[in-house]
C-alpha angles and dihedrals in degrees: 000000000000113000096197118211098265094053092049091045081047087054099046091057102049087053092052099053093044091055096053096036096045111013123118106224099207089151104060091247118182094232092191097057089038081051094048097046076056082062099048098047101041091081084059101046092051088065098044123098110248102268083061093040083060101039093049085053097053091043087061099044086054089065087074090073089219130126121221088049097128126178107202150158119227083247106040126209092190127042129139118265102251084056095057110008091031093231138107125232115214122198104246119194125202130159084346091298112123114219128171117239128196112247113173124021115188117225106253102001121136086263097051089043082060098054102257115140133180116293093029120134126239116217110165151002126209079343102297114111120256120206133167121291102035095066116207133256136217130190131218120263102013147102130252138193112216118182100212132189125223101206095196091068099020086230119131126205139180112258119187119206127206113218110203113236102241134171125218134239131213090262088051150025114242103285132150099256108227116236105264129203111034110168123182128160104239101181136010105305104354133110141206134220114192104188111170103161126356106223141196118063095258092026094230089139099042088054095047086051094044077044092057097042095047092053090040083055095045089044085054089053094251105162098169126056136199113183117194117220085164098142103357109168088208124235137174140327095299082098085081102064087052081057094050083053091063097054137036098225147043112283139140135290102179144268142309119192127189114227083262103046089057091040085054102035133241143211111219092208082071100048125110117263110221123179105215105245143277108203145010093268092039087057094044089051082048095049089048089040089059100024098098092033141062110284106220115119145147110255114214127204118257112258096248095166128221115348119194086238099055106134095010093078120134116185119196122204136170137180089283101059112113154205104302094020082055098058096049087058094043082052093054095038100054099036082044096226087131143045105228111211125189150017123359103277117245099277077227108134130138142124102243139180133198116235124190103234090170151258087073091301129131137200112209106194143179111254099161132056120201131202134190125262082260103048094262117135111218081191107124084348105077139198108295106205121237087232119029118216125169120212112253106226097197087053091040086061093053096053091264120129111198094200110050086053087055089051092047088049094050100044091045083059088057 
C-alpha cells in the first residue's frame, strides 16, 4: 500500500480537528501547543515510509495522555494479543532474564484452539524473539508462528496460530471477540462468571446472555458467586447489567460527561439519572430522551431485586482488566457488595468512537469521561482489590491458580 503526500496531509488534519472538536481532555492537555507540534511534524511524516508515517502519528496521539486513542488501518498489522489471539502476556523475571508468560487464555479463543494454556512462555513470533518490554503484535486475518515453552518439562515447540479475518464498527476497531459469558458451578453451591469483553454496542445480547447463565447457576443452587474480570477487554453498556446483578435497586454506577460538559463544569448531584435498559423500546425512549441534550448522566443499576448470592459476592481482576470491566469492579468495590481479589486493575477507562479519517485508516478516540458514583476517575488510576494476591508462575505452570483458590476460599467464608 503507498499513502502520497496529499492523503496523508489530508489524515493529519482530520485527526487534528477530531482531537480538538471530540476529544476528552482528562488529562489537562494544552490543545493549542499539541496543535501546534501537529504543525511542526507534518512536513516530516509526509516523507516517511509508511511504517514511519504510522508510527509519527501514534507518537502524537500519545501526547494526549488517553487510553482508547488508537491509530489504526481497516486491516491492522499491530494490535495487542487479547485483542487477536485472545490472550494476555505478563513480564516474567528470573535470574535477571525477562521472558513473557502467558497470563489469560480465553476459552475458546484462537490462542486456547492452538494448545497454549496459562504460565506458558512465549519465545518467539513469526521467528523473531520476542522479549518485555517490546510487547508483541498480531494482524487480522493471518497466521503466526509462535515458539512457545512449556516450563513443566523446559521443551519449546512451534504453535500457529490461526487469527480470524474481522472488520470493525464505528464502537470498535477490527478484534476477535473473546467468548462472554462462560458460567459454570465450581463447588457446592458456587458459582462462576467468567466475563472477558462485553460486546455488542448497547449490550442487549450480552444481558440476555448474563440473563441465561445467572438463572442456569441459581437453578443449580449456587448461592455464592465469583465472577472473573481477569483480563476483560472491555466493551459496551452491557457492564451495567452485571452491576444490577450485584444489588437489588436502582443505584448508581457512576458518571459519564461529554468534552463540554468537563470543560463547563458540572455538579453530579444535577445529572440525569438514567437506569440502562431493559429492553429494546426502553433503550429507543432513552436514545430520544437524550438525542437534542448533553448527553452526560449518572447510570443507575436496574432494579433487578433480591438475588440468592447478595453479600457472597468475590470479584477477581488483573493488569489486564480493563475500562468497563473496570467500572463494574470499582462498583462493587466502593458500595462493598463484593469482595474484590487480585492485581490493580489497568487505569484504562474512557468512552471512545471510531472516526474514518481516510486512506483506509481509522482514529479510534476517547469522547466520554467517566467518573465514579462518588466523583473519582479510575482513568490512569485503576481498581485496587480488597484482598491482594499475586499469581504464582511456577503454580500457574502446573494448572493452579492461585487466585481463584484465594476467591473460593473467601466466598466460602461469606
Amino acid at each position: 500500500m503507498t499513502l502520497d503526500s496529499k492523503k496523508r496531509n489530508q489524515i493529519l488534519q482530520a485527526i487534528k480537528k477530531l482531537v480538538l472538536d471530540k476529544h476528552i481532555n482528562v488529562a489537562g492537555i494544552d490543545y493549542g501547543a499539541w496543535a501546534e507540534r501537529v504543525d511542526g511534524r507534518t512536513g516530516e511524516l509526509l516523507t516517511k515510509d509508511l511504517d514511519g508515517f504510522e508510527a509519527g502519528v501514534r507518537l502524537l496521539l500519545a501526547e494526549l495522555k488517553t487510553s482508547h486513542t488508537v491509530f489504526y488501518h481497516s486491516l491492522p498489522k499491530e494490535l495487542p494479543p487479547q485483542h487477536t489471539i485472545n490472550a494476555t502476556l505478563r513480564d516474567l523475571s528470573r535470574d535477571d532474564c525477562h521472558k513473557w508468560m502467558f497470563l489469560d487464555v480465553f476459552e475458546d479463543g484462537p490462542a486456547h484452539v492452538a494448545g497454549i494454556k496459562p504460565g506458558d512462555i512465549l519465545d518467539a513470533v513469526d521467528g523473531k524473539a520476542c522479549l518485555p518490554p517490546s510487547t508483541p503484535s498480531f494482524a487480522i486475518g493471518h497466521s503466526h508462528t509462535l515458539l512457545v515453552a512449556k516450563p513443566a518439562t523446559g521443551s519449546a515447540k512451534e504453535i500457529v496460530v490461526e487469527v480470524p479475518k474481522r472488520k470493525g464498527t464505528k464502537q470498535r476497531p477490527p478484534i476477535v471477540e473473546p467468548k462472554s459469558p462462560i458460567h459454570a458451578k465450581i463447588g457446592q453451591d458456587i458459582g462462576l462468571l467468567k466475563i472477558t469483553y462485553f460486546p455488542s454496542a448497547m449490550g442487549m445480547g450480552f444481558a440476555n446472555a448474563l440473563d441465561d447463565a445467572v438463572n442456569d447457576l441459581k437453578q443449580q443452587g449456587c448461592k455464592r458467586l465469583i465472577v472473573d474480570l481477569r483480563g476483560n477487554i472491555g466493551g459496551s453498556l452491557g457492564f451495567a447489567r452485571l452491576a444490577s446483578y450485584m444489588c437489588a435497586g436502582e443505584i448508581a454506577i457512576g458518571h459519564s460527561l461529554t468534552p463540554q460538559r468537563l470543560r463547563d463544569g458540572y455538579n453530579p448531584e444535577t445529572l440525569p439519572r438514567v437506569p440502562m435498559p431493559r429492553s429494546r423500546s426502553e433503550l429507543l425512549v432513552t436514545l430520544a430522551r437524550f438525542s437534542f441534550r448533553d448527553k452526560s448522566v449518572m447510570l443507575l443499576t436496574q432494579g433487578l431485586g433480591p438475588q440468592s448470592f447478595h453479600n457472597r459476592v468475590v470479584v477477581l481482576v488483573n493488569e489486564w482488566t480493563n475500562s468497563a470491566a473496570e467500572m463494574v469492579a470499582n462498583f462493587a468495590a466502593e458500595n462493598r457488595l463484593a469482595t474484590v481479589v487480585g492485581q490493580k486493575t489497568h487505569g484504562n477507562v474512557l468512552g471512545a468512537m471510531n472516526f474514518n479519517v481516510g486512506g483506509g485508516y481509522w482514529l479510534r478516540l476517547p469522547v466520554f469521561g467517566w467518573f465514579t458514583s462518588k466523583g473519582h476517575s479510575l482513568e490512569g488510576n485503576g481498581v485496587d482489590p480488597d484482598v491482594s494476591v499475586e499469581i504464582s508462575p511456577d503454580a500457574l505452570a502446573n494448572g493452579q491458580d492461585t487466585q481463584m483458590t484465594t476467591a473460593v476460599d473467601i466466598v466460602t467464608g461469606l
